[in-house]
N, C-alpha and C positions, 0 to 999 in steps of 0.2 A: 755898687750903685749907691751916690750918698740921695741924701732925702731929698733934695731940690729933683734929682733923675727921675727920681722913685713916684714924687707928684706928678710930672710930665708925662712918665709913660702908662703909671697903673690909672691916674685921672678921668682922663677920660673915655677908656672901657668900665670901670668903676660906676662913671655918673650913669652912663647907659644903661650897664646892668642893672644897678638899681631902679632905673626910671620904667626901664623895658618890664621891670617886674611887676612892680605897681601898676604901670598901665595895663597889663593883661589881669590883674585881678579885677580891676573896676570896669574896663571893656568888657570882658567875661558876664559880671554882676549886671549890668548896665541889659546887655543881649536878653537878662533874664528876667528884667521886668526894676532893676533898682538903679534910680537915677542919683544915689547921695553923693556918690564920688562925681558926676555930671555938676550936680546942682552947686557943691562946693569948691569946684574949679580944679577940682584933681584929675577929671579926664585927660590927662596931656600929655605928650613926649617932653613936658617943657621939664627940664629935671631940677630949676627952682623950686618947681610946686612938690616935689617927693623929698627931698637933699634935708636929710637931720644930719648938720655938721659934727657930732657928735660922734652919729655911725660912719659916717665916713674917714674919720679921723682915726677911732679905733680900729676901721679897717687896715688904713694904714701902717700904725704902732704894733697892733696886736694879731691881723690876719686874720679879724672877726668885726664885720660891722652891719648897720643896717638903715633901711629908710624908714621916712614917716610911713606907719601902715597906712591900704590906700582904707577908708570906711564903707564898708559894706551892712547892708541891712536887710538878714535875710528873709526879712516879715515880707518885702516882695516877692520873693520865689513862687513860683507852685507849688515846687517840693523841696521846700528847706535844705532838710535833709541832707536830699542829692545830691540838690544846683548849689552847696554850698564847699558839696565837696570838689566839685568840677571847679568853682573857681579860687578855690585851695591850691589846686592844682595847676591852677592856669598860670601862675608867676614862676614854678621853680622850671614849668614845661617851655614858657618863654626863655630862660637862661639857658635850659639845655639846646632850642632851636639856636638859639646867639652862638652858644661854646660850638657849634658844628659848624656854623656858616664861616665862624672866624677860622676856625679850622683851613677851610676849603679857601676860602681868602689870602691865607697863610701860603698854604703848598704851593696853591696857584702862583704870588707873586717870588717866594723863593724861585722860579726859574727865571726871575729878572734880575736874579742880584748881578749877574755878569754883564748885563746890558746898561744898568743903572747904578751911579754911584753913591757907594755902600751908606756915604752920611745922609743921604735922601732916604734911604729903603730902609736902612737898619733901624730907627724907630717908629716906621709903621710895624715894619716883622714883631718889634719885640709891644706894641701896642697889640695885635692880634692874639700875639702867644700869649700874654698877660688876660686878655679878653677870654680867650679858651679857658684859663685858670680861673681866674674870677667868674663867671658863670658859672664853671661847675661847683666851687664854692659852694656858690650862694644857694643854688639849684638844691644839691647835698644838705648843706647844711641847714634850710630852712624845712626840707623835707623829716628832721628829726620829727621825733610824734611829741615835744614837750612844748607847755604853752608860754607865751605867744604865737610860735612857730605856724607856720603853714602845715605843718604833719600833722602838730594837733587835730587842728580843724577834720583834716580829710579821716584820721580815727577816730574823732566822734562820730562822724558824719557814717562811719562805717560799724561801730557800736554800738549792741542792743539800746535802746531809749536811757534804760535803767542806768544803764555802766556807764554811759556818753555822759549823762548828768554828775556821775559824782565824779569822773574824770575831772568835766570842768570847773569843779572845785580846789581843782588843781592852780588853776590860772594866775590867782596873786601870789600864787610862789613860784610862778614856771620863771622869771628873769632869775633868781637869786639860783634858782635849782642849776639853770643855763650856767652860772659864771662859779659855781664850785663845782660842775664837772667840768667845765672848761680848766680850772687853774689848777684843777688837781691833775689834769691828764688826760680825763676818760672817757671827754667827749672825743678831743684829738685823736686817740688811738681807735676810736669805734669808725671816726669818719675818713679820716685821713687815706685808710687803703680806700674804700669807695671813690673817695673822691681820684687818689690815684690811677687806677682800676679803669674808672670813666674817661680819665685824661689819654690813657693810653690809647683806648680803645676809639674816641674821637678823635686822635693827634696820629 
């Protein structure tokens, strides 16, 4: 598949899942009492308002990319804490609902290929299957506990006060940490079976 295929079919599940992600973090936040993602126009499915062409791109080159995070401000919450683990949770939980449904959309329209011809069907099939792969990505791979990530958050949010704090000490070096366990390997081989594992067991 050369890179013109490659834009066409990974595209537009790509824009989704990212957009789909960010908007459940700030709908989540929003339910909770914080309107900053509202007030700054980031509420949306519009996937202009999320799209750092940057992550996207690498997504494509590299098979690791990301959006603008959506801003959340947990000083709204009742329970910081908690509610901030829940909407941690709520973008990689969004990829996982998308990677299932594409799934079922998948099997479902495979018993049309014989009905319908192959150059119509064969790149939705392969937009769907790509969709399953990218959620669970993004889903996996944002669930790491290292900062910026979404794991962070839900392991602070899960760590005695004490430890959660100097954790997040961590945070001006969580990109740099991210991309030398990325190019040495070690993120790959930790996530990669999960992410497979998950593909399986949804596909």
């Amino acid at each position: 598949m050369n890179i013109v295929q490659q834009v066409i079919i990974l595209g537009p599940p790509l824009l989704f899942a990212l957009t789909i992600h960010e908007y459940a973090h700030g709908y989540l936040a929003y339910q909770y009492g914080d309107p900053t993602a509202l007030n700054q126009g980031r509420l949306t499915l519009n996937p202009l308002k999320h799209l750092d062409p940057l992550g996207v791109l690498c997504f494509i080159i590299l098979k690791i990319g990301w959006a603008k995070p959506i801003p959340v401000n947990a000083s709204y919450f009742k329970n910081p804490r908690r509610d901030l683990v829940w909407v941690s949770l709520a973008g990689p939980g969004s990829n996982v609902i998308v990677a299932v449904i594409s799934a079922a959309l998948l099997k479902l329209l495979s018993f049309f290929l014989h009905l319908v011809p192959a150059f119509v069907l064969m790149p939705i099939l392969q937009m769907l299957a790509a969709s399953v792969w990218i959620n669970i990505v993004l889903a996996v791979f944002n669930l790491v506990p290292i900062p910026p990530l979404d794991g962070s958050k839900v392991l602070q949010g899960l760590l005695p006060q004490d430890f959660a704090r100097s954790y997040s000490r961590l945070e001006p070096y969580g990109f740099v940490i991210l991309l030398v366990l990325f190019y040495t390997g070690i993120l790959p081989k930790l996530i990669m079976p999960v992410i497979s594992f998950a593909q399986s067991l949804i596909v």
